[in-house]
C-alpha positions as CSV (number, residue, x, y, z in Angstrom):
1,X,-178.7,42.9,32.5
2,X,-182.1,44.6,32.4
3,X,-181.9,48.5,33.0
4,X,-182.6,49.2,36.9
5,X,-185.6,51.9,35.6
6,X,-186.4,54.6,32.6
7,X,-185.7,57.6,34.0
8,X,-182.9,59.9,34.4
9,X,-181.8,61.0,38.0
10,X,-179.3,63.7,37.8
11,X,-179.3,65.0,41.4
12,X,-178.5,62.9,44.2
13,X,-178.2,65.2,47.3
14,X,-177.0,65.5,50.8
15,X,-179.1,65.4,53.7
16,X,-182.6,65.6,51.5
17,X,-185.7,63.2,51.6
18,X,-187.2,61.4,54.5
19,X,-187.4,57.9,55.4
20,X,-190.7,57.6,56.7
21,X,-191.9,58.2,52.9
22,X,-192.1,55.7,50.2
23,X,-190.3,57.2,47.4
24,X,-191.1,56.1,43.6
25,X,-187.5,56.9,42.7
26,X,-186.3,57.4,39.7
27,X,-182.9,55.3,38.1
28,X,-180.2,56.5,35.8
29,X,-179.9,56.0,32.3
30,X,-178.4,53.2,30.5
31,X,-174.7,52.7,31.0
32,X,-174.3,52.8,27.2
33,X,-175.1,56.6,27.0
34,X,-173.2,57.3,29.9
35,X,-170.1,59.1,28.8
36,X,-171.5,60.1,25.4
37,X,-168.9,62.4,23.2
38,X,-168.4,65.9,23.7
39,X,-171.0,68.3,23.0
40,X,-170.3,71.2,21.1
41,X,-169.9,74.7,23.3
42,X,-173.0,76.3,23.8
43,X,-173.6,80.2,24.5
44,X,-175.1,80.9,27.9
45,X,-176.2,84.1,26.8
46,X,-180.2,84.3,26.5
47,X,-182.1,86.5,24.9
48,X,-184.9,88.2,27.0
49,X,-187.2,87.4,24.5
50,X,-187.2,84.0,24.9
51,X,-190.0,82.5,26.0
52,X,-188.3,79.0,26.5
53,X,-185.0,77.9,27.6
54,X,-183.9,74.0,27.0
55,X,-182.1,72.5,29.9
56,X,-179.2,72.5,27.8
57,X,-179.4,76.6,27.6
58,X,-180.4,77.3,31.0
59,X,-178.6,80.0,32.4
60,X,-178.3,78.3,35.7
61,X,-176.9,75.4,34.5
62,X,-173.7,77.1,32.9
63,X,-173.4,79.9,35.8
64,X,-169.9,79.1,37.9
65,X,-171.2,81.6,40.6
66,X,-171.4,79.8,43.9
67,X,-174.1,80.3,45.9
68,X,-172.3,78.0,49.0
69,X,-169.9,80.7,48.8
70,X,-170.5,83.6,51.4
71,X,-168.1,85.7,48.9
72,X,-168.8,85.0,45.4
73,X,-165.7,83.2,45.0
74,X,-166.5,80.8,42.4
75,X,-167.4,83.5,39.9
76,X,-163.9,83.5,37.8
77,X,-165.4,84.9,34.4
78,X,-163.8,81.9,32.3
79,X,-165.8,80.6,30.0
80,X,-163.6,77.9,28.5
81,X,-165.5,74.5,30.0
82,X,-163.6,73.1,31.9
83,X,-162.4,69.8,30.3
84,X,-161.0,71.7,27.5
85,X,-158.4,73.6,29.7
86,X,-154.5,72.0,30.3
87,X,-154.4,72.2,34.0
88,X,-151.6,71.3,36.7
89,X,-150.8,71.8,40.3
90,X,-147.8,72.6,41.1
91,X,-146.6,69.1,42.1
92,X,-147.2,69.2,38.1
93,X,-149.7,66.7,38.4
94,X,-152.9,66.9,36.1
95,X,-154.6,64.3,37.0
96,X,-157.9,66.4,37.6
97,X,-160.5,68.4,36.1
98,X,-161.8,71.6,37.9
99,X,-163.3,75.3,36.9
100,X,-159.8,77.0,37.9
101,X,-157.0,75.7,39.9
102,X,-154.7,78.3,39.8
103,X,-157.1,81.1,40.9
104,X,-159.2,79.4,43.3
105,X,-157.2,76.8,45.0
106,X,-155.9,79.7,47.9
107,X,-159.6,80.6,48.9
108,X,-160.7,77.0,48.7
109,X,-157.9,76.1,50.7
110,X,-159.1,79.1,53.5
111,X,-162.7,77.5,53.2
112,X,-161.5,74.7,54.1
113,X,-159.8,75.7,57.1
114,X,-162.9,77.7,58.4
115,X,-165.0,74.5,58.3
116,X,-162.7,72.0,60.3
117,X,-162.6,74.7,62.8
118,X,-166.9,73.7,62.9
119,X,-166.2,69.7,62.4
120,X,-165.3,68.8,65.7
121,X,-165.9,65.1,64.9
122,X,-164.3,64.3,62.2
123,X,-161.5,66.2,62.8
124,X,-160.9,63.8,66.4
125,X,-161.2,60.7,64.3
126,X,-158.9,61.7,61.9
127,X,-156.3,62.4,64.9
128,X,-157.1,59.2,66.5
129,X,-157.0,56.9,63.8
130,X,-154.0,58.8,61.9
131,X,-151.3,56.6,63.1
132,X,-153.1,53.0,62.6
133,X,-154.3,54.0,59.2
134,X,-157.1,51.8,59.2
135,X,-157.4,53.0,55.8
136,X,-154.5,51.6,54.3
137,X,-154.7,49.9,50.7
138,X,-158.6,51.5,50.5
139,X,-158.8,52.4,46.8
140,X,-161.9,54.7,47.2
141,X,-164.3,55.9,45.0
142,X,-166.2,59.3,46.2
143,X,-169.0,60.5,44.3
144,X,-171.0,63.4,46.7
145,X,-171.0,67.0,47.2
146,X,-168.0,69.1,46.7
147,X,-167.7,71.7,49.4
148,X,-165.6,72.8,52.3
149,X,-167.6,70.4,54.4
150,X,-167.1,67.3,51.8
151,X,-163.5,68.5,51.6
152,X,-163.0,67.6,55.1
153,X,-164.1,64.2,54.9
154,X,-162.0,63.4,52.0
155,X,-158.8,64.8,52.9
156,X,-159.6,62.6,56.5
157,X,-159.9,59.2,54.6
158,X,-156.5,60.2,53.1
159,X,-155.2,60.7,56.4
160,X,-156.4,57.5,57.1
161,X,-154.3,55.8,54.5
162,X,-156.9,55.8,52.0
163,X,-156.3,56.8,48.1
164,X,-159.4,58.3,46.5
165,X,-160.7,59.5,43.4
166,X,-163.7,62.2,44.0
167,X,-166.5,63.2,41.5
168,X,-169.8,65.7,42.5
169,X,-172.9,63.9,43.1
170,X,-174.9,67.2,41.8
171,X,-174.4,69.5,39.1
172,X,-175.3,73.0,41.0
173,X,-173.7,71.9,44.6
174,X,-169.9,71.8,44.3
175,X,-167.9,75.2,45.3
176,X,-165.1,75.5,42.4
177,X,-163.0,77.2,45.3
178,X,-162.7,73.9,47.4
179,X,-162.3,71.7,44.6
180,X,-159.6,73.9,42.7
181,X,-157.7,73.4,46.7
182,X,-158.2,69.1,46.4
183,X,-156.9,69.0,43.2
184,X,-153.4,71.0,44.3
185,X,-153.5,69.0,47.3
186,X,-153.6,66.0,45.1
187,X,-156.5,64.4,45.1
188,X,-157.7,63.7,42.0
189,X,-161.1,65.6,41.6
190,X,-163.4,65.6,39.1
191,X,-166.1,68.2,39.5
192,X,-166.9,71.6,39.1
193,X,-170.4,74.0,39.3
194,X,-173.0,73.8,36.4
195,X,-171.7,70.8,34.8
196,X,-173.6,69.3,31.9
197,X,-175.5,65.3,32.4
198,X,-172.8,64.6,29.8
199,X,-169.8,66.0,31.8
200,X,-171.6,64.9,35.1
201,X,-171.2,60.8,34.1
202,X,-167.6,61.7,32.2
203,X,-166.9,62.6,35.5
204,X,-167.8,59.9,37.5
205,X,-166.5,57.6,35.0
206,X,-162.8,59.0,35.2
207,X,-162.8,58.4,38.7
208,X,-163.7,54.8,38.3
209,X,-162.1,54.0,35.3
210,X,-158.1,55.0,35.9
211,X,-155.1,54.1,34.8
212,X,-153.1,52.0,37.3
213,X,-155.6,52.2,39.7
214,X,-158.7,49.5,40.9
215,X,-160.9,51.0,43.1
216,X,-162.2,48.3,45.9
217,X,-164.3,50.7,47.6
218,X,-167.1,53.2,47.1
219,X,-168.6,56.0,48.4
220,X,-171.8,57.1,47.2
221,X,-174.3,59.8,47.7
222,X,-177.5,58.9,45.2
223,X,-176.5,55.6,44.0
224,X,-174.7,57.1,40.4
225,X,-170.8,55.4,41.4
226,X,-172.3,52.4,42.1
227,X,-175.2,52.2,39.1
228,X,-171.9,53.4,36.6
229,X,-169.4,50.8,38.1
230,X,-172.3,47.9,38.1
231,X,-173.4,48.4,34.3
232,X,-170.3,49.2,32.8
233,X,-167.7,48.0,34.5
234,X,-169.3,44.6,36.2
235,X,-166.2,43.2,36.7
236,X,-164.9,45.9,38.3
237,X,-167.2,46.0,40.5
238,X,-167.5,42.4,41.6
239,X,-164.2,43.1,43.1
240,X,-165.3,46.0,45.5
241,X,-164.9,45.5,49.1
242,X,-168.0,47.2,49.9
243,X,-170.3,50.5,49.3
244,X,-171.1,53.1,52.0
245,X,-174.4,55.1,50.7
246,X,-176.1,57.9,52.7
247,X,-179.1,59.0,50.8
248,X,-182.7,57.9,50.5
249,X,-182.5,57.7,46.8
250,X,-179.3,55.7,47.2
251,X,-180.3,53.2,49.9
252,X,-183.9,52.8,48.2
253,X,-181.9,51.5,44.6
254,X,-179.3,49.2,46.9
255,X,-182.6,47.8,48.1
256,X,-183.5,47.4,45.0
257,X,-180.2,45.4,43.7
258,X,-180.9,43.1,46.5
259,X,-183.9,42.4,45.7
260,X,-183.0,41.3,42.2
261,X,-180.3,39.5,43.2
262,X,-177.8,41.5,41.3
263,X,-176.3,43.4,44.4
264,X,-172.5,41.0,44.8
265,X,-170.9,43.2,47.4
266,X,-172.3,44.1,50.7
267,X,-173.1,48.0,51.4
268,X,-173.7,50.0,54.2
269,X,-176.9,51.7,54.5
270,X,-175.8,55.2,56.9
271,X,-178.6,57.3,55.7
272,X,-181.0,55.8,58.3
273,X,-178.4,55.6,60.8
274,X,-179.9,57.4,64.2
275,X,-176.7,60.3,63.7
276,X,-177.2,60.4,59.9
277,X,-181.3,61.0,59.8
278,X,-181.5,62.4,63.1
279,X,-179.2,64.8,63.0
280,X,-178.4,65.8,59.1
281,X,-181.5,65.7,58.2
282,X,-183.2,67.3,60.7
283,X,-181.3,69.7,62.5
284,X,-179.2,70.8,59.4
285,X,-182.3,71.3,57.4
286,X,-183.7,73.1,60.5
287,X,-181.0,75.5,59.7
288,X,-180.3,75.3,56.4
289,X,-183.8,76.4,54.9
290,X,-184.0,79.4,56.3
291,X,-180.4,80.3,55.2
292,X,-181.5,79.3,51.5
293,X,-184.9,81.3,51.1
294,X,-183.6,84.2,52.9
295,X,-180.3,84.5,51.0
296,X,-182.0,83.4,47.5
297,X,-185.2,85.9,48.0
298,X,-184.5,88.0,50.5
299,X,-187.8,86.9,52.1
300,X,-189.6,87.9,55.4
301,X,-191.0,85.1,57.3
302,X,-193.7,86.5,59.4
303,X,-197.2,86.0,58.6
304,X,-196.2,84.1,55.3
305,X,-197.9,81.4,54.8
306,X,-195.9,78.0,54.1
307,X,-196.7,74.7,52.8
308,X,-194.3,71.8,54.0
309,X,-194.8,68.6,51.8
310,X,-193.9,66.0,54.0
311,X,-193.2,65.9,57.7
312,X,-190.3,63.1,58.1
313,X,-187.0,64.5,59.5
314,X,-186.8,67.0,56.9
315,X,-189.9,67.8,56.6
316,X,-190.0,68.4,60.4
317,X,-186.7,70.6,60.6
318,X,-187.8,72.6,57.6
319,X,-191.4,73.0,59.7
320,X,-190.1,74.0,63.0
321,X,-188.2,76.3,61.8
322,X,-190.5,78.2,59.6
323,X,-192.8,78.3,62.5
324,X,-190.5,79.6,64.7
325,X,-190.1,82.5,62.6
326,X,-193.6,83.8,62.5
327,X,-194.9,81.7,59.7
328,X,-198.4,79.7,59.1
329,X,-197.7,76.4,58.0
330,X,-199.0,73.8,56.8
331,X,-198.3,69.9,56.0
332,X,-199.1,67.8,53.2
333,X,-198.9,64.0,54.2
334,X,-199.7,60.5,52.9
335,X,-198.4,58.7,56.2
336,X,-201.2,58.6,58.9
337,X,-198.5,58.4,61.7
338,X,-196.3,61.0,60.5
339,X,-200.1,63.3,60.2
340,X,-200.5,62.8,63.6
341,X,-197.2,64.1,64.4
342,X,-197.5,67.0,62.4
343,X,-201.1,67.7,63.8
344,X,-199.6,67.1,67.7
345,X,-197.3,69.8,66.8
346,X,-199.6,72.5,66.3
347,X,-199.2,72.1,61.9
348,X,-202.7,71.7,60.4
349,X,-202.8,68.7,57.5
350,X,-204.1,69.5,54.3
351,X,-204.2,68.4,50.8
352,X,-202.6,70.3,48.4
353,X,-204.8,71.5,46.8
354,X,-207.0,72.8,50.0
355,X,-204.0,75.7,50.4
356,X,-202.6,76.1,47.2
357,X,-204.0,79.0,46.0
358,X,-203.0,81.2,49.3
359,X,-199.5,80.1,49.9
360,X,-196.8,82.2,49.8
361,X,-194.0,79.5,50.0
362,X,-194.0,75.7,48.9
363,X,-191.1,73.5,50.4
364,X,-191.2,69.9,49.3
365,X,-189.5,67.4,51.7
366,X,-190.6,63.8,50.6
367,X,-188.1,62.0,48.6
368,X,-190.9,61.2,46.2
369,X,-191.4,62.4,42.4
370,X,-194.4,64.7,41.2
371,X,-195.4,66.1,44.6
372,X,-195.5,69.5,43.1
373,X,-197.1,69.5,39.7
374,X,-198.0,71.8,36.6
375,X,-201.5,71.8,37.7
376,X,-200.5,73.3,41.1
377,X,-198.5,75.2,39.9
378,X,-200.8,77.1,37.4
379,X,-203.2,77.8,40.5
380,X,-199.9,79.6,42.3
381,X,-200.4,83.2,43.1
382,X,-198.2,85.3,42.2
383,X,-194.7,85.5,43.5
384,X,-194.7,82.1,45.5
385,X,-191.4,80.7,46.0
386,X,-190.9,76.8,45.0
387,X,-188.0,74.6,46.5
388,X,-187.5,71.6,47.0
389,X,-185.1,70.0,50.1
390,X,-185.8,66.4,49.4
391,X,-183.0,64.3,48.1
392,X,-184.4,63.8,44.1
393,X,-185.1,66.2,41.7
394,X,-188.0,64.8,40.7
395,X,-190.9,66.5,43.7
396,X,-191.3,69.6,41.1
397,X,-192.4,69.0,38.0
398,X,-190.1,71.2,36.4
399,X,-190.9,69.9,32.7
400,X,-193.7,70.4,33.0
401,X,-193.1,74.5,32.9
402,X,-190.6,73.7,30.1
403,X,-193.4,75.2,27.5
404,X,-193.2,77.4,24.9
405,X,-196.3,79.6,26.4
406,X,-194.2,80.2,29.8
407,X,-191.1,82.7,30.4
408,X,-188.0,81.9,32.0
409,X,-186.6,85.1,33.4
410,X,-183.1,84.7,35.4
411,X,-183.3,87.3,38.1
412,X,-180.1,85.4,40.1
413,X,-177.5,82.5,40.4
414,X,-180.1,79.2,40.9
415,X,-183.0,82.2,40.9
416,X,-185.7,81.9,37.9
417,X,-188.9,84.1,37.9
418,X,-191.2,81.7,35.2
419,X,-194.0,84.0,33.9
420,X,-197.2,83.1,33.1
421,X,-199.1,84.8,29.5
422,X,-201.2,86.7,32.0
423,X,-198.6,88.5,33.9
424,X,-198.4,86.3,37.0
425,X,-195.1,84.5,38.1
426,X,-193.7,81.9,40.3
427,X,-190.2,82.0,41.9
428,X,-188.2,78.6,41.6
429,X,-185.2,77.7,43.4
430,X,-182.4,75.7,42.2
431,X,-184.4,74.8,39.3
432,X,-186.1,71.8,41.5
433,X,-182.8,70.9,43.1
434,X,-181.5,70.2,46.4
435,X,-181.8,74.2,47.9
436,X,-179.6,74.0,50.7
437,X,-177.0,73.0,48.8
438,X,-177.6,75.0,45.7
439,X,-178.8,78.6,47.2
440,X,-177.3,78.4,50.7
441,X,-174.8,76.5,52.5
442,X,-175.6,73.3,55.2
443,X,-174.1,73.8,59.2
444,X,-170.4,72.4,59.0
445,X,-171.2,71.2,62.5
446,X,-173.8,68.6,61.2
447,X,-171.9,67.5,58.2
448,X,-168.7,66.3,60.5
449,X,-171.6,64.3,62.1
450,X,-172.3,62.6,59.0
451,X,-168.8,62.5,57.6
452,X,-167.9,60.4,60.7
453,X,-170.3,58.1,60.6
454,X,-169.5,57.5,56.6
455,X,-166.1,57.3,57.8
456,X,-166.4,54.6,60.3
457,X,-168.7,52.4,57.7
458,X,-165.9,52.8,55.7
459,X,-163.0,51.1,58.3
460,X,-165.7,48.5,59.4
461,X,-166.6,47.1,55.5
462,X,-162.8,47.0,54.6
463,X,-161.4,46.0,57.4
464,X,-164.0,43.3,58.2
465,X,-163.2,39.6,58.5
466,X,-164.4,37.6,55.1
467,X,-167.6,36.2,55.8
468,X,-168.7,39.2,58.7
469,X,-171.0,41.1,55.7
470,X,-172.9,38.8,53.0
471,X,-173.9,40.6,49.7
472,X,-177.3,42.4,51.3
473,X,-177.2,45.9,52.5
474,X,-176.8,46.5,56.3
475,X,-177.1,49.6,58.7
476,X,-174.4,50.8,60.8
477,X,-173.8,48.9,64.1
478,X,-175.3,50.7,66.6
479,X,-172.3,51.0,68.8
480,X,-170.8,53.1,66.0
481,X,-173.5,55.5,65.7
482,X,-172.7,56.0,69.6
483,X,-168.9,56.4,69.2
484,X,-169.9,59.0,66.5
485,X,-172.1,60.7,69.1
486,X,-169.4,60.6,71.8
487,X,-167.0,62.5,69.5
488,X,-169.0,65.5,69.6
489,X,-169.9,66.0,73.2
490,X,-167.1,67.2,73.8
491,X,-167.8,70.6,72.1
492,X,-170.7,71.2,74.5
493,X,-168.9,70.6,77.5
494,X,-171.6,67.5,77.8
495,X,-170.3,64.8,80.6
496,X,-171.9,61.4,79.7
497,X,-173.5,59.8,83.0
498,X,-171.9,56.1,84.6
499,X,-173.9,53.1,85.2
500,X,-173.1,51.4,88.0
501,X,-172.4,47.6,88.3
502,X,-175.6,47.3,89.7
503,X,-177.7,49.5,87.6
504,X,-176.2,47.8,84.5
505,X,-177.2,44.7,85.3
506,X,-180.6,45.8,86.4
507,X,-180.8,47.0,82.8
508,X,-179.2,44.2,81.4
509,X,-176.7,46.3,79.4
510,X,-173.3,46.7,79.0
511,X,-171.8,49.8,80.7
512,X,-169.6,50.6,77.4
513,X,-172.8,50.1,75.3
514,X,-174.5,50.5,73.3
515,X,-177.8,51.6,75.7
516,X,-180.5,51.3,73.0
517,X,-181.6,47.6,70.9
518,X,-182.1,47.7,67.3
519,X,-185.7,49.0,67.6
520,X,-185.8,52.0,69.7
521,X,-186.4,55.3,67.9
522,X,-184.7,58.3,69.7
């Protein structure tokens, strides 16, 4: 089977990109050097004369401090990796692999807590469907974020009757806390912050590959469970009920398989669902960006001067916002509908290089890869911050300040002054990674949104009738992405308006639903 693309994609993220762009996406590496052996221990101690830092060395990618963490809490100043430690909860199970179980499982369970108490939701469809366990016989494989809000989901699918196995979708995102509290709950985990690419597709791979155990679901968030399962274990996965994927990265390679002919299992396409898209990614970016720039740089808004690239849902959330806190922003666009959106707004579009030189902050929101670029970057003044909150880690072309005639400085966890011969330097965030996720954390509120709606795809694809879902990918039926809807009303005290016999009729609807067709666009 020919190799899906050439590149490397190590950072599939939640709630980042934007439909309304066509992203070149990048695909993951052969499944040959997948799990490759062990790497030998590396230092993480740098010298500040360094002038360049290998991804391998980079401070950020062995810190265990977790940013998601209000506390700190992830920080347990153990520096034996992981997979070399003897672990066990105390059912005496070790079939796991996380930062520190027995000194993080207490908080992680506490965090937990805090965000069910914010997932109004999922936490109603897990008391619903608790007795039918609609779930039942699911063998899932989960590969997305690992944090209280991810937690939720997860332990809801095992309410459900479901057994999982869970891996991190991104190597910055996952708060050691909540997965040290999984794996003494039981679930077997895989996943902890600053893993290597090596460890990131071991991983993955031990969740898939078990003893005693076929997986005939999966769960994805980027696309890597599926591309793993597809190139190395083909068998395996002919024998998958279905896939649920929420991210633009994600749904753009499904596409892809189709295409090609070499997708043999239907999949559910949530991430352009109208709760997923309209609701993750907008309103918890909306949020979320201001929580990640402030907490990461300490920041004041007023009078800076922004520069949003791309203005799809994220792109509008993240430009809303910034506005509404005293900021001059503009949008970069390549859509002509999505510019005159951004121009009805009040946002004046610009080429990049028009405002480059003047910005104080560049957010990237696009889903695409090179958006942000070396050449930009050397016209930066100094002290810009860079971030990216599109799904890929491929908008800033972090490479490309991977020279020898450039200075990496660490000044904090996902924090990197790079220092240019003449004294000038740029701020990056996350490294080019997802920034909510990395620097901040995402509402709780919006993620139950999304964790229902991956939930339901879930029931539908394994309990549908043989023949109901061909190999092809599919969105979520629109009366689902209702019920998800009608789960959270509740928590505004929001009563939901009748249609009579006669007005339903008028309409020619049904006056259970669903009120929209296929076509509208809230």
């Amino acid at each position: 089977m020919n190799n899906l693309a050439d590149t490397v994609v190590v950072d599939p993220g939640f709630g980042g990109g934007d439909k309304q762009q066509q992203a070149a996406v990048s695909q993951p590496q052969d499944p040959s050097a997948v799990v490759p052996p062990p790497a030998t221990k590396q230092s993480s101690a740098l010298k500040k004369t360094s002038r360049y830092r290998s991804r391998s060395l980079s401070a950020s990618s062995t810190d265990s401090f977790s940013s998601a963490s209000y506390t700190g809490s992830s920080e347990d100043g153990d520096d034996v990796p992981p997979r070399e430690k003897v672990q066990k909860n105390s059912k005496g199970s070790s079939d796991f692999c996380v930062r520190n179980i027995g000194a993080q499982h207490a908080f992680g369970r506490r965090e937990i807590e805090i965000a069910e108490q914010e997932m109004p939701g999922i936490m109603a469809l897990r008391k619903r469907a608790a007795e039918d366990k609609p779930l039942k016989d699911a063998k899932i494989v989960g590969c997305t974020h690992i944090n209280a809000q991810t937690a939720v989901l997860i332990e809801t699918l095992s309410e459900l009757g479901a057994s999982v196995r869970w891996a991190a979708c991104n190597i910055y995102s996952t708060q050691n806390e909540v997965a040290a509290a999984l794996a003494e709950s039981g679930i077997p985990i895989f996943a902890w912050r600053g893993e290597t690419e090596e460890d990131f597709w071991w991983c993955i791979d031990r969740c898939v590959n078990a003893e005693n155990w076929q997986p005939n679901m999966i769960l994805d968030d980027g696309g890597d469970a599926t591309h793993l399962m597809l190139k190395k274990y083909p068998t395996m996965f002919k024998l998958v009920k279905g896939i649920v994927e929420e991210s633009v990265t994600g749904v753009h390679r499904l596409y892809q398989l189709s295409k090609a002919g070499k997708l043999t299992v239907p999949a559910m396409n949530v991430n352009d669902s109208v709760t997923k898209t309209k609701f993750d990614n907008l309103y918890s970016c909306k949020e979320s960006i201001l929580d990640s720039l402030k907490r990461s740089t300490d920041v004041m808004f007023g009078g800076k001067q922004v520069v949003v690239c791309g203005y799809g849902d994220v792109g509008k959330g993240c430009a809303q916002a910034l506005k509404g806190q005293g900021c001059i922003v503009y949008i970069t666009e390549i859509d002509p509908i999505c510019a005159l959106q951004a121009s009805m707004d009040g946002f004046r579009v610009v080429k990049l290089n028009e405002v480059i030189r003047n910005v104080d902050i560049v957010v990237t929101a696009t889903g695409n890869k090179n958006v942000v670029v070396r050449e930009h970057m050397d016209k930066m003044k100094s002290g810009c911050i860079v971030c990216n909150m599109g799904h890929s880690n491929t908008e800033i072309d972090v490479n490309g300040l991977r020279t020898p005639d450039l200075t990496w400085e660490k000044v904090r966890s996902q924090v990197d002054h790079i220092i240019w011969p003449e004294g000038k330097y740029i701020i990056l965030l996350a490294e080019g990674r997802l920034v909510n996720l990395s620097c901040s954390s995402i509402p709780s509120f919006a993620v139950s949104i999304t964790s229902a709606t991956q939930a339901l795809a879930l029931i539908e694809l394994f309990n549908a009738p043989p023949g109901r879902y061909k190999s092809d990918v599919y969105l979520l039926p629109k009366k689902m992405d209702e019920y998800v809807a009608s789960l959270h009303l509740p928590t505004f005290d929001a009563h939901l308006t009748e249609l009579s016999d006669e007005q339903a009729k008028y309409m020619g609807l049904n006056k259970a639903g669903p009120f929209k067709p296929n076509y509208y666009r809230y």
